[in-house]
ChimeraX commands (.cxc) that place a marker at each C-alpha (Angstrom):
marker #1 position 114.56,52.74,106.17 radius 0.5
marker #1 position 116.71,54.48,103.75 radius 0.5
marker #1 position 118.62,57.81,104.82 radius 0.5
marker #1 position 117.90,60.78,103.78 radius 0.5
marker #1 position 121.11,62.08,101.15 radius 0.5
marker #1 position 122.18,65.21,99.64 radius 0.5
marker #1 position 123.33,66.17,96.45 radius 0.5
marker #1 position 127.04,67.75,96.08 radius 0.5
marker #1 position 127.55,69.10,92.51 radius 0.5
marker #1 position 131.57,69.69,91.98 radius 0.5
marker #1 position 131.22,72.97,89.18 radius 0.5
marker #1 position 134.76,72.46,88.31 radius 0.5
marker #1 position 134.65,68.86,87.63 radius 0.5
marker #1 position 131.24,68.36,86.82 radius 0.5
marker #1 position 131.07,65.17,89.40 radius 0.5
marker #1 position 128.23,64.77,91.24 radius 0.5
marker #1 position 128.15,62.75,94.71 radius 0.5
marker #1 position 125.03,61.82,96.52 radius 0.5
marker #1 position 126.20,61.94,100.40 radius 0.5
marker #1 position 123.88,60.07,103.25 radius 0.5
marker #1 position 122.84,63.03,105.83 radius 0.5
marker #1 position 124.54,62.54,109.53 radius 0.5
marker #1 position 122.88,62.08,112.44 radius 0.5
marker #1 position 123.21,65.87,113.42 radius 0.5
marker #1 position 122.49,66.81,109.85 radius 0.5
marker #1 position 118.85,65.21,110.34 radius 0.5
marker #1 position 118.32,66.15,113.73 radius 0.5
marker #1 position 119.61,69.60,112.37 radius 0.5
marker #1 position 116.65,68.97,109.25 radius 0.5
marker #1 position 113.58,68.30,111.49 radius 0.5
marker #1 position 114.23,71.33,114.00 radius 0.5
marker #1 position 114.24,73.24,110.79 radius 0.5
marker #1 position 110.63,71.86,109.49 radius 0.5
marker #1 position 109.77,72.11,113.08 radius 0.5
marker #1 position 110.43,76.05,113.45 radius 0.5
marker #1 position 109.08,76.30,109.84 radius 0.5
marker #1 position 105.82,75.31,110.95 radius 0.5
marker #1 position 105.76,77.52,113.71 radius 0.5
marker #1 position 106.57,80.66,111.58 radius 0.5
marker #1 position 103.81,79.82,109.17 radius 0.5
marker #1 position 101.51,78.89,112.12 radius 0.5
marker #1 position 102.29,82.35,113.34 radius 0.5
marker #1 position 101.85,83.95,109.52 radius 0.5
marker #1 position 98.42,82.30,109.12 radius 0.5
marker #1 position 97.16,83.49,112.71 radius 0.5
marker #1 position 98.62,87.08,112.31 radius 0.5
marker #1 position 96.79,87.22,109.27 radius 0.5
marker #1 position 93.30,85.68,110.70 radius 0.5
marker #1 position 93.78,88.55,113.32 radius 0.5
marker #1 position 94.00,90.97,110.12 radius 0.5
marker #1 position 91.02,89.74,108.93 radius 0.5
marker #1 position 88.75,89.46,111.91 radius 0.5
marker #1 position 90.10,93.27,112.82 radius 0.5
marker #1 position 88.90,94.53,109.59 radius 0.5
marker #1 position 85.25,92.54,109.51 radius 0.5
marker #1 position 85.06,94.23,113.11 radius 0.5
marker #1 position 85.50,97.56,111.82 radius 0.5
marker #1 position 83.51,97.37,108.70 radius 0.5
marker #1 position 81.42,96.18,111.07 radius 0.5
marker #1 position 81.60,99.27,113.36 radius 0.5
marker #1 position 81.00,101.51,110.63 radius 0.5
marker #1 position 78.10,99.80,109.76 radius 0.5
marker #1 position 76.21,100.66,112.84 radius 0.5
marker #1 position 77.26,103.97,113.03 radius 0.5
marker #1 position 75.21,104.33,109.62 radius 0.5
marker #1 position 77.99,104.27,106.66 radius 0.5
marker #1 position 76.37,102.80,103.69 radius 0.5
marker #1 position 78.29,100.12,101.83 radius 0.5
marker #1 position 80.23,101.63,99.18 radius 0.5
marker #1 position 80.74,104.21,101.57 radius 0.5
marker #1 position 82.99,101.27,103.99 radius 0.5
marker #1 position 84.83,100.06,100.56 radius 0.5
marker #1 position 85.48,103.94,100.32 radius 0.5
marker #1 position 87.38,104.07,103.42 radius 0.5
marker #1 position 88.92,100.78,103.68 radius 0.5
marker #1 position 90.60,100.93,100.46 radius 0.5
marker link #1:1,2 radius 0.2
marker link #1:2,3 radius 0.2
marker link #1:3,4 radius 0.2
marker link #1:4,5 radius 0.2
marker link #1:5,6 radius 0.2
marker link #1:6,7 radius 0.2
marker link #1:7,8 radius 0.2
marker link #1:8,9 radius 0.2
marker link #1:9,10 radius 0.2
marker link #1:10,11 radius 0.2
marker link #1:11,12 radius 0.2
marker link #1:12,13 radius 0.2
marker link #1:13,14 radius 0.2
marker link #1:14,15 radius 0.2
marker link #1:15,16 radius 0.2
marker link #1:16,17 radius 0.2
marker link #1:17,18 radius 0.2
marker link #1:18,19 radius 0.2
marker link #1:19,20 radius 0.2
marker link #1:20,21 radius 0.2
marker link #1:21,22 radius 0.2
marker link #1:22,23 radius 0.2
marker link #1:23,24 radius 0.2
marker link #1:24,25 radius 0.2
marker link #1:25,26 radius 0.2
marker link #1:26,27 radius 0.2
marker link #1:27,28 radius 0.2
marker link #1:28,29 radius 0.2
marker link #1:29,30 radius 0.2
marker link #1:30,31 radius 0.2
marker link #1:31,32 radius 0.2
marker link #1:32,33 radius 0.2
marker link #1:33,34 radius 0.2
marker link #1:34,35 radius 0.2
marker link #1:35,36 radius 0.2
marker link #1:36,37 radius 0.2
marker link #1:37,38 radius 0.2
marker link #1:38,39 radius 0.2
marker link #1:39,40 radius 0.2
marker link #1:40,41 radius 0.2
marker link #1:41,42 radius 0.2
marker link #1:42,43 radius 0.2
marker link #1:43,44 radius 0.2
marker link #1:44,45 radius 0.2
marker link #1:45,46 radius 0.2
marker link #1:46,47 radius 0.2
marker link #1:47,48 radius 0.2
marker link #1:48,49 radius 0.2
marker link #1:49,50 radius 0.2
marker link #1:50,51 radius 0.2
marker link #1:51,52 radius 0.2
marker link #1:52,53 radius 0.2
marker link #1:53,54 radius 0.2
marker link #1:54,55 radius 0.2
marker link #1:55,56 radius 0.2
marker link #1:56,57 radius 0.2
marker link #1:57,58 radius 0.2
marker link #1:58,59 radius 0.2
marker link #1:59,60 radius 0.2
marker link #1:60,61 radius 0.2
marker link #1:61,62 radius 0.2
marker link #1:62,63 radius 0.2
marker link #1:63,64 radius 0.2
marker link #1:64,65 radius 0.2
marker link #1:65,66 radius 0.2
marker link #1:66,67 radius 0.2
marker link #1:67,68 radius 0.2
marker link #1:68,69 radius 0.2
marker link #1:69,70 radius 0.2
marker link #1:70,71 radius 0.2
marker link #1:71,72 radius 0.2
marker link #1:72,73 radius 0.2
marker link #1:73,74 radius 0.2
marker link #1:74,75 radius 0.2
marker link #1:75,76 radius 0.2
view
């Protein structure tokens, strides 16, 4: 297998170098993807939770008696 490279662009020269990553540079790149998965993991659930809050509520409101367009009314 190949390793991964990066691509060094010198502005005042105009050379440009592709550079194979080092072993902490790739062990440094999949921690990153890692936590990066987490946080949107964590985006994606916070936001389900958002959702499911609001259905409840409209929900709620519902059964109290609040006619449709009154709901979009209030949650808007």
């Amino acid at each position: 297998m190949t390793r991964p490279k990066r691509i060094e662009v010198n502005c005042t020269t105009g050379v440009v170098s592709e550079i194979e990553l080092t072993d902490a540079e790739i062990e440094q790149r999949e921690a990153d993807a890692v936590i990066a998965e987490m946080e949107r993991a964590e985006r994606e659930s916070a936001a389900q939770a958002v959702a499911d809050a609001k259905l409840s509520a409209q929900a709620k409101l519902a059964a109290l008696g609040l006619t449709a367009a009154e709901i979009t009314a209030l949650t808007k």
